[in-house]
N, C-alpha and C positions, 0 to 999 in steps of 0.2 A: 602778564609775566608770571603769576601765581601756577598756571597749569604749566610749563615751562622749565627748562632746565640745563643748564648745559657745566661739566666740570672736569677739568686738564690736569694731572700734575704729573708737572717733571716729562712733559712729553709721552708719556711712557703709560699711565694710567688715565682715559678717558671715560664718560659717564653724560648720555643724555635723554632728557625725559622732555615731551609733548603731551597729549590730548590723549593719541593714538597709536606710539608705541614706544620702547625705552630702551634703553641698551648702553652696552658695556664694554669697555676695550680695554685691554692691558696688553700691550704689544710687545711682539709679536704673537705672544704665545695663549692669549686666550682673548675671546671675543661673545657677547650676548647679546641675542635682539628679540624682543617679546613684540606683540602688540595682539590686538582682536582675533586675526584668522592667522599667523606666523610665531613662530618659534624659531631660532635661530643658536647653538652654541657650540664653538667652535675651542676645542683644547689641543695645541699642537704639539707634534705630530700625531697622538694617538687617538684624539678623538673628537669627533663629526657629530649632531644630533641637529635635526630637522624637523617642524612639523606645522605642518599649512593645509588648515581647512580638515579634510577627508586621508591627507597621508601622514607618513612620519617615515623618517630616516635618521638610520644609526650609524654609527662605524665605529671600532672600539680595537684599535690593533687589528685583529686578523679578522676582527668578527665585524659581518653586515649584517644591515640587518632594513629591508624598506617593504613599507606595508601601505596598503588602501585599501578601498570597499572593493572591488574588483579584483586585486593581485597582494600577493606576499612573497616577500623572495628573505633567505635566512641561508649564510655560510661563515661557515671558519676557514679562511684558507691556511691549506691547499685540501684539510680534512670532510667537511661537513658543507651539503648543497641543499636545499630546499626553499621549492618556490611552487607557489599555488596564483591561481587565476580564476576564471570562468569556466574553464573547461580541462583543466589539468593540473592536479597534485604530482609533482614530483619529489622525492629524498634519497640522497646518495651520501654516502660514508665509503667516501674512500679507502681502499677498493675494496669492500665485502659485501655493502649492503648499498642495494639497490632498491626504488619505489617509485612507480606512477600507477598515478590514478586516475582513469577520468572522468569529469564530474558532466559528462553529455548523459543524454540519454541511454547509451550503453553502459554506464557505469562500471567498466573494467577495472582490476585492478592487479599488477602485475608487483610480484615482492621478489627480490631476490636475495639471499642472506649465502654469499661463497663460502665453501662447498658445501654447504649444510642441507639447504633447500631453497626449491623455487616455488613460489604461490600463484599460481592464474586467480585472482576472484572478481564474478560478473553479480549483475541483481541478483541471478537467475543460478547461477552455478562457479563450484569452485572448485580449480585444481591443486592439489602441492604436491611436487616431487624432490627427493633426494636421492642420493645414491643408494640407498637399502630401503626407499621408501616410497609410494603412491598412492595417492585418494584421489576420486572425483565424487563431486557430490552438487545437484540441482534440488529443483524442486521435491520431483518424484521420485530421484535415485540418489544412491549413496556407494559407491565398491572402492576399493584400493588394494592394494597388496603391501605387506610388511612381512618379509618373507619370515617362517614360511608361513605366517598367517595371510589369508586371501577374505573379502568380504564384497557382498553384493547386497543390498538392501533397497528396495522397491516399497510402493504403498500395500500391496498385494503379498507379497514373498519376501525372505530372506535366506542368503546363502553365503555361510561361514566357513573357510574349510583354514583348518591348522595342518599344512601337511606332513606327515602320512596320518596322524593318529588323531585330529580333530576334524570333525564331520556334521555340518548342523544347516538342515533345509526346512523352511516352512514358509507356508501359505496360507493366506486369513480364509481361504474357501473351507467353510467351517467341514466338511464331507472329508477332506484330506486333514493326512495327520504332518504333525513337528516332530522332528527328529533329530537328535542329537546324541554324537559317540565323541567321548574324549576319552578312551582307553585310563581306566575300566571303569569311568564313568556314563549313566546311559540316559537319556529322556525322550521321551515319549507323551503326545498330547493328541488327543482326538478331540474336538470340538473346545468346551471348556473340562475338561477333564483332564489329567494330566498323570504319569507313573517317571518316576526319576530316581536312581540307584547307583551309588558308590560304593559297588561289592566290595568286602563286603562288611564296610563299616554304616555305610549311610542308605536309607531306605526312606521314600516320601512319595506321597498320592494326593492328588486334588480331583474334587468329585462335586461337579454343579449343584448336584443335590443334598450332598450332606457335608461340604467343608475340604476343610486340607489336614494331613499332618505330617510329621517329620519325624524319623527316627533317625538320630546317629552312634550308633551301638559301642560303646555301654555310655556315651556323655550327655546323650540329649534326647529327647521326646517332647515335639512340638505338634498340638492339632489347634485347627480353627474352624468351624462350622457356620453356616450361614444366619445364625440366631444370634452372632456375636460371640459368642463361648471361645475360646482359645484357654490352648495348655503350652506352657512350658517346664519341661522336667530336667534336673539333671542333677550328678552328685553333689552337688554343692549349692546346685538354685532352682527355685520352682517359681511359673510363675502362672496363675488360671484365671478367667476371664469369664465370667457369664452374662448372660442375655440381658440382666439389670443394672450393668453397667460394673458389678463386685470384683474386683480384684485380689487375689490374696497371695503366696507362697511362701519363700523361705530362703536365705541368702547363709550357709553354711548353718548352724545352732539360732540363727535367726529369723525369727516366722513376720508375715507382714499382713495386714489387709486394709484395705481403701473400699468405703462405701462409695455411693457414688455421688448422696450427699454433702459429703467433704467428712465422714467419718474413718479414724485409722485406729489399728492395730497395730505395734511390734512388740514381738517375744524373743527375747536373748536366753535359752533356755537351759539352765534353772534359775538365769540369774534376775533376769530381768523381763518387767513385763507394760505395756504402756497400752492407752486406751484415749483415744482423743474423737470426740463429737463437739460441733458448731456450739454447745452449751456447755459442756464437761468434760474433764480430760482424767483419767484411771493411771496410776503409775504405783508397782508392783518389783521392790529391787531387795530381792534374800526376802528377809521375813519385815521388810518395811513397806507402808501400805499407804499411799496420797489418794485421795479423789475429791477432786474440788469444782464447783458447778460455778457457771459464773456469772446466777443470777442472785449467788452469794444466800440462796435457801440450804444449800447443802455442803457438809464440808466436813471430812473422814481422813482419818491419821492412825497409824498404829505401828508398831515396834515387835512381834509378837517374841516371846509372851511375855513382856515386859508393861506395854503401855499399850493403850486404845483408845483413841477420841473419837468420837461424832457430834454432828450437830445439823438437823432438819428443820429450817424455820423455827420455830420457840421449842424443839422439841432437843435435847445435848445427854450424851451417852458417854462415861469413864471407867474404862476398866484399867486398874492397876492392880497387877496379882491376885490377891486373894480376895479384892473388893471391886464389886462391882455397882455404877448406880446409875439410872437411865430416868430421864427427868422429865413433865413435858406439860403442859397447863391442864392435862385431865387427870394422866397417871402417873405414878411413882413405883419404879421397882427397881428392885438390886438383892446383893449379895455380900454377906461379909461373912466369911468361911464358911461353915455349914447352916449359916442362917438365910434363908432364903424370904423375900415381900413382894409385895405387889399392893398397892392402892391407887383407888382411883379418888380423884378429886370429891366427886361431888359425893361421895361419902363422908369426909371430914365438912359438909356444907348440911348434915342431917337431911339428904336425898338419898334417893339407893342410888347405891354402887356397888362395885366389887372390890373385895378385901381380903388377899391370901398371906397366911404367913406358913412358914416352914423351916421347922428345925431337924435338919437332917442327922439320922432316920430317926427319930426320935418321934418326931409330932409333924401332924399335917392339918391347918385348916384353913377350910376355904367358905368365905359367907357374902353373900348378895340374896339381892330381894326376893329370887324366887328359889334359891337353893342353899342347899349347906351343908359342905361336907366338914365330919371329923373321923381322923385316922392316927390309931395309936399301933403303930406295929409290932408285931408279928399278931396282934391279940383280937385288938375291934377296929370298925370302920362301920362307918354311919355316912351314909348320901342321901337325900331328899331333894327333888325339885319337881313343881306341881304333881303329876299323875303320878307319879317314880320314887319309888324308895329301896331303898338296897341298904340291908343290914346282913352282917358277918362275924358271928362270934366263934373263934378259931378255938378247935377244930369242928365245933358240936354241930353250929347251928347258921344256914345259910339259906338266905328269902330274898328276890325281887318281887317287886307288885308293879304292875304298870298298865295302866286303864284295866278295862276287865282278867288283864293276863297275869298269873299267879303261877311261881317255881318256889318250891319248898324243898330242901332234902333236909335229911336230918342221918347224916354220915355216918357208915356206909348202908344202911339196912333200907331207907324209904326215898323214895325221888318222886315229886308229882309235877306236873305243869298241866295248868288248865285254862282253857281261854275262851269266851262264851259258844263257838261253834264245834270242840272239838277238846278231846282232853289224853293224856299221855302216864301211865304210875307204872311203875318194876317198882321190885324186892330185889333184893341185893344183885341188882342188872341180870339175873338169868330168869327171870319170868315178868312178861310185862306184855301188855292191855293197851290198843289204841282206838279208840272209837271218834268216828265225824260222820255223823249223821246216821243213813242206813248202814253205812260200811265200819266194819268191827275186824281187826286181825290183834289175835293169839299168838303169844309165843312160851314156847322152855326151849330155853337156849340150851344145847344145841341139839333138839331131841324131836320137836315137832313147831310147825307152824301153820294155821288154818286163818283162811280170810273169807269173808262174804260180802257179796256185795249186789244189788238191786235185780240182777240177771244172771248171777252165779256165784259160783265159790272155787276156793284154791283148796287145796291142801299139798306141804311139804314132809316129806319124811325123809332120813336116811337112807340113799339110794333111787328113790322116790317124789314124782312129781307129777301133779295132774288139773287141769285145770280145765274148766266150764263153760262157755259163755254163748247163753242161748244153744247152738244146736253145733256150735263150731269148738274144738277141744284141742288143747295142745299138752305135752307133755314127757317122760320119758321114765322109763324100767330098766336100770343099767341092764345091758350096752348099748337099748333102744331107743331111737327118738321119733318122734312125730310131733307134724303143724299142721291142720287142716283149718285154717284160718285164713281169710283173703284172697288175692289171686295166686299167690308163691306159697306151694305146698310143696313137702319133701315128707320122707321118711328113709332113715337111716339106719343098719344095723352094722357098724363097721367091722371090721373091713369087706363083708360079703356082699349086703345088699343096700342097693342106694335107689332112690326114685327123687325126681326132682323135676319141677313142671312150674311154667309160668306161661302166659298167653299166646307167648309168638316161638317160645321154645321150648323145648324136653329133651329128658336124661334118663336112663335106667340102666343098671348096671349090674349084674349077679356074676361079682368077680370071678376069673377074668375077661369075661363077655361083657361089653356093653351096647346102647345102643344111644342114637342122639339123633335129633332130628328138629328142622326149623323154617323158616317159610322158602328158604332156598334148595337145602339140600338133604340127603336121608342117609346117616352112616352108623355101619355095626363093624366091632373090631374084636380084637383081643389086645387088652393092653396088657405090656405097653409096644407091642411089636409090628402090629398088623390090624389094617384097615383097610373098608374098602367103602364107597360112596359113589352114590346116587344121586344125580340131579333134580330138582323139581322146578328147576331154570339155568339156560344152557351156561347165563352171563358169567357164574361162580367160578373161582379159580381150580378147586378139588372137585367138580363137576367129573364124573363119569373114570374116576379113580381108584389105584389102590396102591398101599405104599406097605413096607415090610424093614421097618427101619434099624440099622443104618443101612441097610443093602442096596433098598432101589424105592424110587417113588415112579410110579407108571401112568397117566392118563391118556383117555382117547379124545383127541381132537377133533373138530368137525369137517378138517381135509388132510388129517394123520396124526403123527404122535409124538409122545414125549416123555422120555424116560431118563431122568436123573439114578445118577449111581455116588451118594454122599464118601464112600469108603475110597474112592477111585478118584474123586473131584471129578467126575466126569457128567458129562448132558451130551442125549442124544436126540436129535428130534426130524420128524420127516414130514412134510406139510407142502401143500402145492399152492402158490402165492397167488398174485390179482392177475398174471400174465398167463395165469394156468399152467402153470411150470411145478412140476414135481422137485423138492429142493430138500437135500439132505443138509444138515448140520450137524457140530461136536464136536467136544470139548474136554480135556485129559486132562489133570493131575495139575492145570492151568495154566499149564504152558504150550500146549498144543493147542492149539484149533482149524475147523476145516469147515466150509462151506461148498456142497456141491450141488449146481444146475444144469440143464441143456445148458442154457447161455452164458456159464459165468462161475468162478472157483475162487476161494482162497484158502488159502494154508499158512500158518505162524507156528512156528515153537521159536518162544522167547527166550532168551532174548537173541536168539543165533539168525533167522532169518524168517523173511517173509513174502510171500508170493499170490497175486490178484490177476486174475481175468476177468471181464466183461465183455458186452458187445460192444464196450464204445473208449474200453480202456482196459494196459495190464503194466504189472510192473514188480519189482522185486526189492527189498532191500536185506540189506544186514550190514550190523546189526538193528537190531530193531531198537535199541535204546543204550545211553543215551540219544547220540545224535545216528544215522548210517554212516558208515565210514564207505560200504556199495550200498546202492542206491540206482535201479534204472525203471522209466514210468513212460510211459504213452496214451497218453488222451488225444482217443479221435477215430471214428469209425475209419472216415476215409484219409487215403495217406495225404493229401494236398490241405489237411486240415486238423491234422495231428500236432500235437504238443506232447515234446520230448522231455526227460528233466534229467538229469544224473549226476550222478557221486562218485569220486573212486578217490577219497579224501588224499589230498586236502585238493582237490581238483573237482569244480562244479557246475553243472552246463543248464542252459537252460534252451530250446529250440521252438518253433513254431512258426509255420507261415508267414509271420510278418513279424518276429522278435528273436535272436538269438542273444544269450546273455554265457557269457567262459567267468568263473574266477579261479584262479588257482594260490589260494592262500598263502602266504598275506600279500604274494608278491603280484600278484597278474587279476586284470579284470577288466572285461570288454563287456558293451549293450550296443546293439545294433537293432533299430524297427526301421521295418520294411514298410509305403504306403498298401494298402487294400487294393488300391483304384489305379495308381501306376506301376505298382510293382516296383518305384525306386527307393532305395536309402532315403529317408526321414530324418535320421538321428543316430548319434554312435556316441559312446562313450569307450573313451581307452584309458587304463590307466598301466603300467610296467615302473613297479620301484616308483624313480623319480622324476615318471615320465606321467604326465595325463591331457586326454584331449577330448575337446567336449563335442559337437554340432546339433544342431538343429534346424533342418531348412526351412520347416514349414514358420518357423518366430524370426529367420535367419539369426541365430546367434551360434556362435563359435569360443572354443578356451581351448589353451596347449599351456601347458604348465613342463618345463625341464628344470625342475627346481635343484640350486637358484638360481640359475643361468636367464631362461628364456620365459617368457609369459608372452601370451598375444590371447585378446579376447576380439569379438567380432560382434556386431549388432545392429541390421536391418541400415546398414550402410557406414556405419561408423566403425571400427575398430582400432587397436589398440595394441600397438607390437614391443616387449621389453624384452633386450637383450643385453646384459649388466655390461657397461653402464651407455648403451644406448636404449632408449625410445623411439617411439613411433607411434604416429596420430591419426588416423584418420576421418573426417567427417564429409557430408555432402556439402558444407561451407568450409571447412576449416580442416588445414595441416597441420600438423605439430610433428619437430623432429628435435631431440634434445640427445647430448653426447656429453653426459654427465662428467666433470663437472668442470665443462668449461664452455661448450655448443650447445646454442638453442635456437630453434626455428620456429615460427608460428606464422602461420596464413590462413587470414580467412577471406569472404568475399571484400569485405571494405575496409580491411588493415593488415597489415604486412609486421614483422618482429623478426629479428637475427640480434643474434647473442654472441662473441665468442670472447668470453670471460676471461680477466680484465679486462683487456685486450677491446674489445669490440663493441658497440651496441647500434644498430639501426631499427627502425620505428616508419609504421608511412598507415595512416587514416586515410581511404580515400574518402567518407563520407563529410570529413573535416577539413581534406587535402593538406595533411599536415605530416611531417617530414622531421622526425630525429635521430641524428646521428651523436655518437660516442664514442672518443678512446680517451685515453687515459691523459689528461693535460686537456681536452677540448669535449667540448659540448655544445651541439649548437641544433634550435628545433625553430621549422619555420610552416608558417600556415597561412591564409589568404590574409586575416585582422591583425597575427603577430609575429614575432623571429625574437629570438634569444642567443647569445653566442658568448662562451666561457673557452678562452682559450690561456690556459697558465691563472696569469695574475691580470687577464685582459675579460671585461665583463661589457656585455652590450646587450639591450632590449629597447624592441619597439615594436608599439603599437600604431599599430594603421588605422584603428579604427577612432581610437580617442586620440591619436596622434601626437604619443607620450615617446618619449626616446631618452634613455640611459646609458650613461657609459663610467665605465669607471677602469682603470689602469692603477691598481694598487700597489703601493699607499699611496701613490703620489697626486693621480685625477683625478677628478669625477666630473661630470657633468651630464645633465637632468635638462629637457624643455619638455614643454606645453603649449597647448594653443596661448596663456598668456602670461606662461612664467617660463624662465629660463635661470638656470642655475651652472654654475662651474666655480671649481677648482684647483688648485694646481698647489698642492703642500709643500713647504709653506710658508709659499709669498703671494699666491695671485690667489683672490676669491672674487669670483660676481653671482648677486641675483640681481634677478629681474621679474617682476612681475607688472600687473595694471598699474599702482599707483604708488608702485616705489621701485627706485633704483638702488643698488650699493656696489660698490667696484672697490676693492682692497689692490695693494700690489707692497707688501711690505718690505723694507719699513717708510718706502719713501713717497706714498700717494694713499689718501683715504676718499670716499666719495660716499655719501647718505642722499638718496634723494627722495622724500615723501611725498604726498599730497600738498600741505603748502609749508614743508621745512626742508632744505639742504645744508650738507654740509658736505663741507672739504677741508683738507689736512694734505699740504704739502710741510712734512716738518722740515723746522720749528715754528713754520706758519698753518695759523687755520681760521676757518670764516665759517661760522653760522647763521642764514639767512629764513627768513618765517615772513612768508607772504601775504599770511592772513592780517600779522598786524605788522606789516613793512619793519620789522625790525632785523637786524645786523650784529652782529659781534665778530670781529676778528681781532686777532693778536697773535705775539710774536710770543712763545713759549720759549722761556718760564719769564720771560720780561716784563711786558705787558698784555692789558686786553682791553678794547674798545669796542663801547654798544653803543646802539643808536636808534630809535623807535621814530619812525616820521611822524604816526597819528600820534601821538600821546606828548612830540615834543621833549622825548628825555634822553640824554649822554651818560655817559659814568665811563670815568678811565682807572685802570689802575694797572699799579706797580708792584711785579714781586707777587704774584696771585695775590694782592689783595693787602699789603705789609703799607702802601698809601693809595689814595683814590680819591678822585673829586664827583660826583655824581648830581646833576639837577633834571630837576622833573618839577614841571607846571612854573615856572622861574624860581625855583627854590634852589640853592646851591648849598651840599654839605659834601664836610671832607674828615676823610676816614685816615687815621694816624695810627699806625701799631696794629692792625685787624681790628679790633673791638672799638678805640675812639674814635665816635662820630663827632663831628662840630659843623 
């Protein structure tokens, strides 16, 4: 009796518990049943909730909601539909938004959002179209059109056109270049290398070998190089990068730098200044001064010029004003106004030290163990340390000694310095004696000076200079010089005669004749007018010339000549080439020029016009610069294999055997190649205005742009036809026909699709053999395993394969089976489940029915009976009167009155009786 449960009141509120599941009734309007694998709870009329084993069912007013391992179905009606399975996602948002997907091996996935756009997407590739809009995009490709931007993207290539004035083609075949015009922006890329310009503000190059930069004229200067380095410039920020990772620049009056160890720099400039490294940070604001280390050895403050702190491990530094004192375990110094000290520790320890004092300017002394200075100014000063002494008695008397070396003067009349190898004495600095060794030099200032020395002697006089050595002599006799010393001898007598001579060359000159001469060539002139020269090797440029300047320079050539006129700007030369061709040339004033052969002529004066023949080509233009405005050229011996070019601005031709190309600026532009081998059209490009059309047979790809009207692309079977707001599809599997924004078609080999928005939807998988149709109020998809059918407020599914079937008629039906459960409703008065090992049958208010494993009940109110097989017991009663139980095993009765208000109950022959609820007796 203890696992057991059963409790009634007032008819109206029911509650019973077993082993194995429990529940709750308050009738009509609300019902609960739990146990092991079942949930059950029922709130009338709004809301349903179900869940057994692997599913679960909801209903909440408008909203469904039923779910399993297998399937999910989710709507609002009449608004929101979605339902998933094994093999198909669908969502529908009445009427804008459309979705399926299927979860087969095709993985399709079809979106539709009225009138906005429609999405195709597969594993493999995806479409979306809108009325102003198209993409397709797979594996290898990518193009669409958003007028009037157009874009083609492959692994290989890419092709961007903004119509008319954006233009951008490239290909990874590193040999071809990238091109890109967005008026009057331009780029350009050959391999890695790259030039790109926004005349005429922005200018930038990339170069494999030495980096990138950027200029945008006057805000910016940006380079980067392959070592890491990069710059950025601009009026207000900089920022530079080098190879060690150092970063620095400047953000308006504020500078920056980053090491790369985690060290920084900022300067606010004048105000502020900052310094941070992983140990120490430097801060620097007006004339206030921090730096502080933070292994707490070091630590510096100052105010200038008011205060200053430091402190170095046991070593602390104070300046305030006029007093300064710096402290440290060896030394002691400072200042207190014109007294200046210094001591060192181990001096007050009677060891040597050092010990300075100074009272400015009054006195100076300085004493340690090996020196010692005293200094009384303007008068004496005394220095000694070991070898070294220096005494100074002002004005008279002034001596250094230091090791053997001795300076005495005695002001102004005697000066000596002498030092064991060599000695130096004047008299009042105009006569004075230097002797080192054999060499001795004399002087009287400024009157004569004689030197000797182991191989010769000098002597200097007034005008006069001559000198000795061994058998070689140099010297001069105003206005004469001579060197006969070494390889480079001259003699000079200006300006008349000159001689000048080294190994490999010589000069001699008896103004104004000269003569020069060298291992190449041999030439005598008159400067500075006239020359003429002799070869001694043909290779020299002034080989076999002579020149008379500025008038003419003339030389002979070895197959004619060549004679420059500087006055005239003109060159004239005649010379027979490698084809033994006698070929004149010349050149005016430089703007003329003329080339004449048997075979071949040209003629220029700049910048008016220009004209070439050849045997293999001739042509003409003008102007010659900047661009031709005429312009006509023909390359090619023979006429079947000539190439034509011309100009008659802004109209531009281009012709040849197998290529013609017309543009006539900005509005017209055609390319047409010819094959070699069939002689047919290959390939044409047209463009007119808002007109372009593309082909290519040999890749079969095709484009017509009538922008924005029409587009149609074409591709080795597939194409692609836009004509606002129709489309057009074509593939070797698959059609496509859309009539924006309410007709859609799609066929392929093994699924079919028609659209006509709201309004329409049909659907057909052969590979599935599945079958969906759509209009507005009805939905119904069937396949060989399932069928689905929504028509209004009428819902029906079933599975053939697990052999599940739903239906539901809202609010009012539903009804659910299975191979061994069956469920229905009818809101709300009728409910049944059914499953393996329990029954339940509702029909409110007037029949109840529970049947479990080994418990049933029943309820015809005000009667009801609870019966349990396991332990043969009984209860019925007549609600709210009485109730009578009855247990066969156990041998026990209990009656009572009034739920319980009197009751007589025995069990095992014990007899008590219940008075009031609470007294037993």
């Amino acid at each position: 009796m203890e696992d057991r449960s059963f409790l009634m009141a007032l008819l109206l509120y029911w509650r019973g518990k077993d082993r194995e599941s429990l529940f709750n009734l308050f009738a009509p309007f609300y019902y609960d049943f739990q146990s092991e694998q079942d949930k059950v709870r029922v709130l009338l009329p709004i809301h349903f909730y179900r869940q057994t084993g692997d599913k679960s069912l909801f209903i909440l007013g408008p909203y469904f909601s039923k779910r399993s391992i297998s399937e999910q179905t989710k709507f609002i009606f009449p608004l929101f539909f979605k339902n998933e399975d094994e093999k198909l996602k669908s969502k529908l948002i009445f009427p804008f938004y459309w979705s399926f997907q299927s979860l087969t091996e095709e993985k399709k996935l079809h979106e539709l959002l009225f009138p906005f756009y429609l999405r195709v997407k597969g594993e493999k590739d995806q479409d979306i179209y809108s009325p102003v809009f198209w993409s397709y995009k797979d594996l290898k490709t990518s193009k669409g059109i958003l007028p009037p931007f157009y874009w083609k993207l492959t692994e290989s290539s890419k092709t961007q056109i903004g119509f008319p004035l954006y233009w951008r083609f490239f290909k990874k075949d590193p040999e071809l270049k990238e091109l890109e015009i967005a008026f009057p922006w331009i780029y350009l890329r050959s391999g890695n290398n790259s030039f790109r310009t926004f005349a005429p503000l922005y200018w930038g190059r990339t170069k494999e070998e030495k980096g990138e930069w950027n200029l945008f004229f006057p805000l910016l200067f940006q380079s980067e190089d392959k070592k890491g380095n990069n710059k950025c410039i601009t009026p207000i920020f900089s920022r530079f990068k080098d190879e060690n990772g150092r970063i620095w620049g400047h953000t308006g009056l504020n500078f920056f730098l980053r090491e790369p160890w985690g060290g920084k720099s900022e300067i606010f400039f004048p105000f502020l200044y900052y310094r941070g490294e992983p140990d120490f940070f430097k801060l620097r604001c007006l004339s206030f001064y921090l730096e502080h280390h933070h292994d707490q050895k070091h630590f510096e403050t100052s105010l200038l010029p008011l205060l200053r702190y430091r402190r170095d491990s046991d070593r602390r530094q104070i300046f305030v004003l006029a007093f300064y004192r710096d402290k440290d375990p060896e030394v002691q110094r400072g200042f207190f106004l014109n007294y200046f000290w210094r001591k060192e520790t181990a001096l007050e320890k009677n060891s040597p030290g050092l010990q300075k004092h100074i009272l400015f300017p009054i006195f100076w002394s300085v004493r340690s163990e090996d020196q010692k200075t005293t200094i009384l100014p303007p008068l004496f000063a005394l220095h000694e340390k070991e070898d070294f002494k220096f005494s100074l008695l002002t004005p008279l008397i002034f001596q250094i000694k230091k090791g053997g070396e001795t300076f005495t003067t005695f002001f102004p009349a005697y000066m000596k310095r002498a030092v064991p190898e060599r000695s130096w004495t004047t008299h009042f600095f105009l006569f004075w004696r230097h002797q080192k060794g054999k060499e001795a030099i004399a002087g009287l200032f400024p009157i004569y000076r004689r030197a000797s020395f182991p191989n010769g002697s000098s002597l200097l006089l007034p005008g006069f200079y001559y000198l000795k050595e061994g058998k070689e002599t140099q010297g001069f006799v105003l206005p004469y010089f001579w060197d006969k010393r070494g390889p480079t001898q001259y003699q000079f007598l200006p300006p008349f005669y000159c001689q000048f001579s080294r190994p490999t060359w010589g000069f001699k000159s008896l103004f104004p004749i000269y003569k020069f001469e060298n291992q190449e060539i041999k030439e005598t002139g008159i400067f500075p007018f006239w020359a003429r020269t002799k070869s001694k090797g043909p290779e020299h440029f002034l080989a076999n010339s002579h020149r008379f300047l500025p008038f003419y320079f003339y030389r002979k050539l070895r197959h004619g000549t060549d004679l420059w006129m500087p006055f005239l700007l003109a060159r004239f030369e005649k010379e027979i080439i490698e084809e033994n061709q006698k070929t004149i040339r010349g050149r005016l004033f430089l703007i003329s020029y003329w080339e004449r052969s048997a075979k071949s002529s040209l003629t220029r004066l700049d910048p008016l016009f220009s004209f070439y023949r050849t045997p293999a080509s001739k042509g003409f233009a003008m102007p010659t610069a900047p661009f031709p405005l005429w312009k006509y050229e023909v390359k090619g011996a023979k006429k079947e294999e000539q190439i034509v070019e011309g100009t008659f601005f802004p109209y531009f031709w281009k012709r040849s055997p197998h290529l013609r190309k017309n543009l006539f600026f900005p509005v017209y532009y055609s390319k047409k190649k010819i094959s070699e081998e069939s002689l047919k059209e290959v390939s044409q490009v047209q463009w007119f205005l808002a007109y372009f059309s593309s082909s290519d047979e040999l890749e079969q790809k095709r484009k017509t742009f009538f922008f924005p009207f029409y587009w149609y692309f074409a591709e080795k079977g597939k194409s692609i036809r836009v004509l606002i707001p129709y489309l057009r599809e074509r593939e070797p599997q698959m059609t496509r026909d859309i009539f924006f924004p309410v007709w859609w078609r799609s066929q392929k080999k093994e699924s079919k699709t028609s659209v006509f928005f709201p309004i329409f939807y049909k659907a057909y998988q052969a590979d599935l053999k599945e079958k969906t149709i759509f209009f507005p109020g009805f939905w119904v998809r069937k396949s060989p395993e399932s069928s689905s059918l929504l028509f209004l407020n009428f819902l029906q599914k079933s599975s053939y394969k697990t052999q599940e079937k739903s239906t539901f008629f809202f609010p009012l039906y539903w009804q659910e089976s299975e191979p061994k459960k069956n469920s229905a409703y009818l809101f709300p008065l009728y409910f049944k489940y059914t499953k393996e090992h329990f029954h339940s049958k509702i029909f409110f208010p007037l029949y109840w029915k529970f049947e479990g494993v080994d418990t049933s009940i029943q309820i015809v109110p005000p009667y009801f009976k609870v019966y349990s097989k396991q332990d043969e017991e009984s209860t019925t009663g007549f609600a709210p009167l009485w109730t009578y139980s009855h247990n066969r095993l156990k041998t026990a009765k209990s009656f009572q009155l009034l739920g319980g208000l009197m009751g007589i109950e025995k069990k095992e022959g014990k007899t008590k009786f219940t008075l009031f609820y609470f007294l037993k007796i």
